[in-house]
DOVEXLO-215459 format. One record per residue: residue in one letter; y, x, z of N, C-alpha, C in turn. Coordinates in steps of 0.001 Angstrom, whole numbers, padded with zeros to 6 digits, always signed. Each point is the difference from the previous one (the first is absolute). Layout:
# DOVEXLO-215459
AYXZYXZYXZ
...
//
This chain:
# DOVEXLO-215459
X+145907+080372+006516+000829+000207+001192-000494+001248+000713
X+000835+000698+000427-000278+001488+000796-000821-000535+001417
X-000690+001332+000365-000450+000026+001294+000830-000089+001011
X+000681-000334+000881+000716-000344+000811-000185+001760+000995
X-001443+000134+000280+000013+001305+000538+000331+000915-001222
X-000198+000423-001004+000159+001033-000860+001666+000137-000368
X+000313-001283+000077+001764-000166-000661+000411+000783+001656
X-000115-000186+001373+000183+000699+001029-000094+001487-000252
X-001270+000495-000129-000276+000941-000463+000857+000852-000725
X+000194-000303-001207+000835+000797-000729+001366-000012+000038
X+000490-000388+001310+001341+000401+000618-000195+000739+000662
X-000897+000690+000949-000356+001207+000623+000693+000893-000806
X+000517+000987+001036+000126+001267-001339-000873+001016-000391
X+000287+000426-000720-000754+000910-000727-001283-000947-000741
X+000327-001161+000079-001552-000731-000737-000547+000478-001170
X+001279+000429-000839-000411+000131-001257-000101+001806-000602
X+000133+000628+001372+000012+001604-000639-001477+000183+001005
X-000222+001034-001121-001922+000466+000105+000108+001166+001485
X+001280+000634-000128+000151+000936+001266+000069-000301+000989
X+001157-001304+000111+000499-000505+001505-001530-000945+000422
X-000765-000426-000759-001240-001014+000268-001120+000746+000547
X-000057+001390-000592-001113+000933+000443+000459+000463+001163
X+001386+000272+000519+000421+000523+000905-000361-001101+001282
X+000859-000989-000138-000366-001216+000901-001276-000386+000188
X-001259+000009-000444-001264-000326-000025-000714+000966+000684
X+000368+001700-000306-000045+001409+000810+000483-000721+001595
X+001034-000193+000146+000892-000418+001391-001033-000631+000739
X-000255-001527-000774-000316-001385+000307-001688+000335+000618
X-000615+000983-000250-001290+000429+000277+000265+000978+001661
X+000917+000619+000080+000174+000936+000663+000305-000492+001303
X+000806-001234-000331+000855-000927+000737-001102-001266+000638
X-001193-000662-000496-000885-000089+000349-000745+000668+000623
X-000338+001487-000536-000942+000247+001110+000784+000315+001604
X+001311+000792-000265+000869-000065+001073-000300-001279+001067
X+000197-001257-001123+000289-001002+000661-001133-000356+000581
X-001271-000147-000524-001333-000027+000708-000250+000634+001175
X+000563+001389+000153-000343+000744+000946+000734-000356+001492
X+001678-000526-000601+000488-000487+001357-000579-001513+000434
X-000374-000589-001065-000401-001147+000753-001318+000322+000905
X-001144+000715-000924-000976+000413+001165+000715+000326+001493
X+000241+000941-000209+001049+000691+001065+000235-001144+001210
X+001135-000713-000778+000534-000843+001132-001333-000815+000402
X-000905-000832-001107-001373-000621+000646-000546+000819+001163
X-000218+001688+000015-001089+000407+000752+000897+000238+001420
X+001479-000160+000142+000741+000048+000905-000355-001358+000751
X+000346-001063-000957-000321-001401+000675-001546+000155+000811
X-000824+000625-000977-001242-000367+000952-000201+000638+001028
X+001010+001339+000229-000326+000959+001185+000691-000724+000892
X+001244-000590-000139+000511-001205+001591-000652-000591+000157
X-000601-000923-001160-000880-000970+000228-001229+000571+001428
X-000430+001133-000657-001666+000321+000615+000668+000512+001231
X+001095+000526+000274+000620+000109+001524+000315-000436+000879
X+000247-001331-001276+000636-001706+001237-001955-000348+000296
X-000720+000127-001155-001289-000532+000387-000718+000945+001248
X+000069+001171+000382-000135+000629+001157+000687-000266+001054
X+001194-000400+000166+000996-000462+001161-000602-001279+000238
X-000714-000788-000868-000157-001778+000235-001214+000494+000422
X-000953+000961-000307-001309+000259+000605+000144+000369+001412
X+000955+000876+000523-000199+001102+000944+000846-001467+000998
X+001087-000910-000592+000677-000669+000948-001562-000653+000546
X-000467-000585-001043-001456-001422+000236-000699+001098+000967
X-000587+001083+000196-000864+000304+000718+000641+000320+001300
X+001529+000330+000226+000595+000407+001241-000077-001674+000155
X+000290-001418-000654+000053-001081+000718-001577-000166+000502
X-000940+000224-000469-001012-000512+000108-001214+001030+001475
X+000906+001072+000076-000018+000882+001050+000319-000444+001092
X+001005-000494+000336+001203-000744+000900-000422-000706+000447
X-000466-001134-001188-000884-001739+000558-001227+000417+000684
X-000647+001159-000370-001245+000300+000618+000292+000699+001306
X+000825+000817+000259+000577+000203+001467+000479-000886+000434
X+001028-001400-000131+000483-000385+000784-001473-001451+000673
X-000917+000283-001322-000632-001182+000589-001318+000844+000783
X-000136+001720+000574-000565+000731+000297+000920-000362+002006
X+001318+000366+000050+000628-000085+000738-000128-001507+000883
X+000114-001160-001103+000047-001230+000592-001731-000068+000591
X-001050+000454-000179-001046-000182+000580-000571+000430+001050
X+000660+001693-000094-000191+000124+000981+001339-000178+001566
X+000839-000441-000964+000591-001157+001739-000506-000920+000472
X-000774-000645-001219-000969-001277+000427-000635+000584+001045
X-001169+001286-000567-000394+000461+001090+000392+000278+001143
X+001234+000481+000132+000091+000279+001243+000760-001266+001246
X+000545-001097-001257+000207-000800+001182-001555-000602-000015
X-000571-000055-000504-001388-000383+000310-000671+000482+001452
X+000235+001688+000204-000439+000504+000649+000522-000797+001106
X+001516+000431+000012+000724-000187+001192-000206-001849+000654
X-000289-000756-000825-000820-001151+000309-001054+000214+000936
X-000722+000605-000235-000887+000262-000136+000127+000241+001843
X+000406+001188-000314+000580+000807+001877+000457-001351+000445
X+001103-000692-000299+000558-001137+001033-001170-001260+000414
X-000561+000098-001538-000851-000852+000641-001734+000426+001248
X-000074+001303-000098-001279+000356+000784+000960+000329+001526
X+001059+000525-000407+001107+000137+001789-000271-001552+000630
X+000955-000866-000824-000248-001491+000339-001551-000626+000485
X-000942+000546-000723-001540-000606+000570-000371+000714+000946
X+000499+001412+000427-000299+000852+000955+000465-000213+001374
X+001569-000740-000054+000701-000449+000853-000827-001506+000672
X-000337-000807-001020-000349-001227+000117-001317+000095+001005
X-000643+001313-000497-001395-000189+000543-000010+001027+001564
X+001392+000799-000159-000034+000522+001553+000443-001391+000844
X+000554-001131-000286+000382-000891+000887-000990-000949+000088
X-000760-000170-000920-001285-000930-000130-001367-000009+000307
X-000324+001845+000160-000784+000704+000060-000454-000121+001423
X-000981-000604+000499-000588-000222+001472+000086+001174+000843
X+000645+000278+001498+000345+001221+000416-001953+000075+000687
X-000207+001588-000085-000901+000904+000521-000240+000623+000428
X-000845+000940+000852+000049+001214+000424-001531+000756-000672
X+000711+001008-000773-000767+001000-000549-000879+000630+000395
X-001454+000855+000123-001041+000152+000952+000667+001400+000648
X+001027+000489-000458+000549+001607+000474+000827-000206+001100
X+000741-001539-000728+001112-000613+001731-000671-000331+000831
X-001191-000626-000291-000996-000549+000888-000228+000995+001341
X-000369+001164-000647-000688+001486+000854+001140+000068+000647
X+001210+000230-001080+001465+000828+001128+000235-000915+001466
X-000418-001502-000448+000599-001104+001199-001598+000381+000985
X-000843-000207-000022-000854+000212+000640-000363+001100+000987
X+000598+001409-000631+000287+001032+000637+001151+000074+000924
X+001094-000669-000183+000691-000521+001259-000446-000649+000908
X-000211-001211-000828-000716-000610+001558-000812+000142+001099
X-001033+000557-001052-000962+000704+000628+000442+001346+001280
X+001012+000318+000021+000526+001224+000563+000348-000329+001148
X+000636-001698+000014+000694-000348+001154-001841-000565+000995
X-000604-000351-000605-001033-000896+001041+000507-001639-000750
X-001500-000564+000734-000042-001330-000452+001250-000341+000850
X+000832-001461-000596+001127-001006+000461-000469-001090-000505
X+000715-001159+000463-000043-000949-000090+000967-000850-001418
X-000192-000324-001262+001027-000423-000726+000390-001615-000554
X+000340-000839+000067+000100-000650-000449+000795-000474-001233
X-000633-000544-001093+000759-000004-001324+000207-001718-000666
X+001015-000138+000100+000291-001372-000833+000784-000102-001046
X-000435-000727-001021+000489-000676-001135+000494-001416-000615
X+001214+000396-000838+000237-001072-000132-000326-000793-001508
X-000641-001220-000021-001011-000218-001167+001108-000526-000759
X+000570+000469-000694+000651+000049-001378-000139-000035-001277
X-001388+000825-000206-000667+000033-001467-001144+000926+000317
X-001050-000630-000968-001100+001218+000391-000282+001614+000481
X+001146+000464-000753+000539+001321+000511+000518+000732+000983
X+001007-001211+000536+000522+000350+001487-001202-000729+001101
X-001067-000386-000346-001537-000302+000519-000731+001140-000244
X-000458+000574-000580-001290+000935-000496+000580+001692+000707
X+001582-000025-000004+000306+001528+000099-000027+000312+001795
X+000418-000853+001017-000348-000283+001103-001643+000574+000580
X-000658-000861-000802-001411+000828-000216-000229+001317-000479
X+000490+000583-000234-000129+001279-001351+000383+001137+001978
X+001271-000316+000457+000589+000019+000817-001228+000345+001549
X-000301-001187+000353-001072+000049+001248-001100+000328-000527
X-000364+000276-000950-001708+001008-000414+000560+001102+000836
X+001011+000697-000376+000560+001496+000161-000244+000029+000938
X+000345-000798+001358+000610+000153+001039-001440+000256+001280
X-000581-001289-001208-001552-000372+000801-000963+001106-000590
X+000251+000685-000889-001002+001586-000200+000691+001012+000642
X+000967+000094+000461+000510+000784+001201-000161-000399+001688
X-000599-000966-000344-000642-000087+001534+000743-000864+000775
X+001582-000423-000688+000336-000929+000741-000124-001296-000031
X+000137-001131+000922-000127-000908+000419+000936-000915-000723
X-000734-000591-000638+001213-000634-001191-000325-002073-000105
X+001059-000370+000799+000175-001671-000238+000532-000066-001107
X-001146-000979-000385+001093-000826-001583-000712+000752-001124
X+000479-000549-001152+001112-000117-000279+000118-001508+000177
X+001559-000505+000996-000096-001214+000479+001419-001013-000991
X-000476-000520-000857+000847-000201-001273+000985-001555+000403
X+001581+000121+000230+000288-000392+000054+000764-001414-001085
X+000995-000819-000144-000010-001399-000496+000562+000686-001646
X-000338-000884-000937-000211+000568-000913+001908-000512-000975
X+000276+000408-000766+001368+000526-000203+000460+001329-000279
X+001562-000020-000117+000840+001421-000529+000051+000518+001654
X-000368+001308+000249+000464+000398+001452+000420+001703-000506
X+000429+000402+001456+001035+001611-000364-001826+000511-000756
X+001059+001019-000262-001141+000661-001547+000235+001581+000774
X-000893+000803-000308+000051+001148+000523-001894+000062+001198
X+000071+000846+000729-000454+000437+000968+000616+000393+001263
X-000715-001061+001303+001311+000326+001009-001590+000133+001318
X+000918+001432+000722-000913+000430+000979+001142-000677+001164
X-001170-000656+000952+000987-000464+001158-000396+000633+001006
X+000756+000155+001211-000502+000515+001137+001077-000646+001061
X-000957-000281+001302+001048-000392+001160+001350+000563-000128
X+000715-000400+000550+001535+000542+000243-000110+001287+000942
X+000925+000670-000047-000630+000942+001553+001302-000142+000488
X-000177+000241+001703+000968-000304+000685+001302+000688-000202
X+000152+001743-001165+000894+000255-000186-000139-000150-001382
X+001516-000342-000410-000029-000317-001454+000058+001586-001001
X-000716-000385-000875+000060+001092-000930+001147+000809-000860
X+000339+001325-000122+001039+000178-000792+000471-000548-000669
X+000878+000076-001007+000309-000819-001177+000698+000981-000520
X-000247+000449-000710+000181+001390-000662+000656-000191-001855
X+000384+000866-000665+000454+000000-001200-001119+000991-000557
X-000800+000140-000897-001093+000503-000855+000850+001168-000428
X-000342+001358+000751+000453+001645-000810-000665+000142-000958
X+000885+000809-001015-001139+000560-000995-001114+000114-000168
X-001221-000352-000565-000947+000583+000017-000931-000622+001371
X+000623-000526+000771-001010-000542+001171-001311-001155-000595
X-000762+000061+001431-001356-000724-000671+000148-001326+000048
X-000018-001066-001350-000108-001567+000131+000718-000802+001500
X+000688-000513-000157+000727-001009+000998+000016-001419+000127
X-000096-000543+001009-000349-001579-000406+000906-000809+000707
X+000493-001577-000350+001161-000655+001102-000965+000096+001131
X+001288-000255+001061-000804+000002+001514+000183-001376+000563
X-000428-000643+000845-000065-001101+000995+000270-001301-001192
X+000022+000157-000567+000067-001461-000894+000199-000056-001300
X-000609-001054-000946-000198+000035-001066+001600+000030-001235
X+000471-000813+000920+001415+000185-000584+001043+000385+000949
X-000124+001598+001018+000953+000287+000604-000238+001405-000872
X+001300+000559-000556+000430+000662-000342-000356+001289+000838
X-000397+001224-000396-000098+000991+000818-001197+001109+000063
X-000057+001124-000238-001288+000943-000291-000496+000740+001219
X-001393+000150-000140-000504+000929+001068-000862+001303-000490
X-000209+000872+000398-000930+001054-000255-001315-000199+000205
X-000837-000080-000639-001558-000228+000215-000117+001221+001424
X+000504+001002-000214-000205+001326+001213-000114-001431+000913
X+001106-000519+000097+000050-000621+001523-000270-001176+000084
X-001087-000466-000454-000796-001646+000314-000989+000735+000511
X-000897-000898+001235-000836+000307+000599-000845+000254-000436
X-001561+000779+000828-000972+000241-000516-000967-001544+000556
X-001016-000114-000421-000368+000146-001773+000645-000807-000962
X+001301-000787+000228+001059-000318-001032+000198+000710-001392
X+000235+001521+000734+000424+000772-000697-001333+000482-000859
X-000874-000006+000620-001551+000255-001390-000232-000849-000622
X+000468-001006+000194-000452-001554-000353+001101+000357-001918
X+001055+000377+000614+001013+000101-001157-000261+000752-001161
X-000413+001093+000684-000232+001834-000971-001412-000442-000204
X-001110-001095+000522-001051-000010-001092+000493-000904-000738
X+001151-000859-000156+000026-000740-000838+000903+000448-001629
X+000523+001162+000707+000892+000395-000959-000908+001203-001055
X-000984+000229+001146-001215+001325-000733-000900-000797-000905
X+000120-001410+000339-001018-000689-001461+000847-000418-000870
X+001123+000578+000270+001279-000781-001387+000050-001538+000143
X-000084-000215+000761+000644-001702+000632+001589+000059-000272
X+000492-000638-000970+001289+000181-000424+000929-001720+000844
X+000742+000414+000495+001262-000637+000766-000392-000656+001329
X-000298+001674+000239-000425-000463+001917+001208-000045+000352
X+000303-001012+001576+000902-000467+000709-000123+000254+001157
X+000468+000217+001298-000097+000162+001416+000646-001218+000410
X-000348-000687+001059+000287-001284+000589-000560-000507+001068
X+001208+000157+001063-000054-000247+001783-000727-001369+000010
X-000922-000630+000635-000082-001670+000129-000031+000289+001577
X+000705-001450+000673-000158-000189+001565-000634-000473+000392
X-001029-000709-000684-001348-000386+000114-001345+000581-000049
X+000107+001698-000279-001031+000168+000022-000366+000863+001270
X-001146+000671+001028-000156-000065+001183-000065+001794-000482
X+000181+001097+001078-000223+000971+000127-001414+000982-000708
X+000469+000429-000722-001580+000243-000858-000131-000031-001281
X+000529-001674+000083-000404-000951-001614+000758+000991-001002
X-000687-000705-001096+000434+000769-001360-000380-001172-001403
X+000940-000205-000447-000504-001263-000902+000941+001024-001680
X-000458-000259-000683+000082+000344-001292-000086-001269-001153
X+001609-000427-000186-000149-001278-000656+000227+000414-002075
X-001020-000323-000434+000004-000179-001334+000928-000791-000838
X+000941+000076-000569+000618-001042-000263-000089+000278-001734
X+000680-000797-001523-000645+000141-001065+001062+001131-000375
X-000449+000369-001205+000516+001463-000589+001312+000255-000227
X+000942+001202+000024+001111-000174-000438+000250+000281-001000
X+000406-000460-001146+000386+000378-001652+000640+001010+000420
X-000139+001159-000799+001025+001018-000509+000414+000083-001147
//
């Protein structure tokens, strides 16, 4: 029985002539290497997209990996800075806490400035009371009549009244005088003003025009930074008197 490939074979043409076989075999070589060369060809094409897509997948990975490292460069330092800004709210907040908490004083420089007033006017007579509220609105009363008593004046008290919430501030009293005091609106720029004749009557006066030594009594109190002095008429007190009531601090 024939070869199944060879019986194929020799239906080709030219199978059986020596010319057309040498010719075709000439071709069939030529046509190979041809053909070798385009397949290289197209291979070294494939590998040049290839190695171009493999630079684009490199250059994409390092622009992603760039990105993640900035954005997690960016996210830290917002940490930081709301950190910071924590940071500020919370030392404002303890700063605030501790100006309202912070026991009031007079500094050894206010000390001199109040002393040098007083001292200017001559010894007076002062009397200072407090109202016992908390250790603080106790101890600063004192802080208060040292001053008064190293300036030579004559200082009752500190005579500490019933213990409780009472007005808060610093209030200088003085007799009433037989004419009542301006009541004025605060100009620009004028010096510190305080209510007049009563604690809750509405109405301002000029330190210029409270009596003397009222009026030193005030400007040393304002020269040691005694913060929320008050002026206040009483009808109880006798020609002269001068009482300076302590009362506890005012939050700001």
């Amino acid at each position: 029985m024939m070869n199944p490939i060879r019986y194929a074979l020799a239906h080709l043409p030219g199978w059986n002539s020596l010319e057309t076989v040498d010719r075709l075999a000439t071709y069939s070589s030529w046509f190979a290497i041809i053909g070798g060369l385009g397949i290289l060809m197209i291979l070294e094409l494939v590998a040049h997209v290839y190695a171009g897509r493999r630079e684009e997948l490199i250059v994409s990975a390092h622009a992603a990996e760039i990105a993640g490292l900035k954005a997690e460069r960016e996210a830290a330092v917002q940490q930081l800075v709301v950190q910071a800004e924590d940071k500020i709210v919370q030392e404002e907040v303890a700063a605030k806490v501790a100006a309202v908490t912070a026991p009031r004083t007079i500094a050894s420089e206010a000390r001199q400035r109040m002393q040098s007033i007083l001292v200017s006017i001559g010894p007076n007579a002062i009397r200072i009371r407090a109202y016992n509220s908390n250790p603080e609105s106790v101890e600063f009363p004192h802080t208060i009549a040292d001053v008064f008593k190293e300036s030579g004046w004559k200082v009752e008290g500190p005579i500490l009244g019933l213990s409780g919430t009472g007005p808060a501030g610093v209030w200088v009293q003085a007799p009433r005088p037989e004419k009542a005091l301006p009541v004025i609106q605060p100009p620009p720029g004028s010096p510190p003003i305080a209510p007049a004749r009563g604690m809750n009557q509405e109405g301002l006066v000029s330190i210029d025009d409270l009596p003397s030594p009222v009026k030193q009594a005030v400007l040393a109190l304002q020269a040691g930074e005694v913060k929320d002095i008050n002026y206040m008429e009483a009808a109880n007190l006798k020609p002269g008197e001068i009482e300076v009531y302590v009362g506890g601090k005012v939050p700001h």
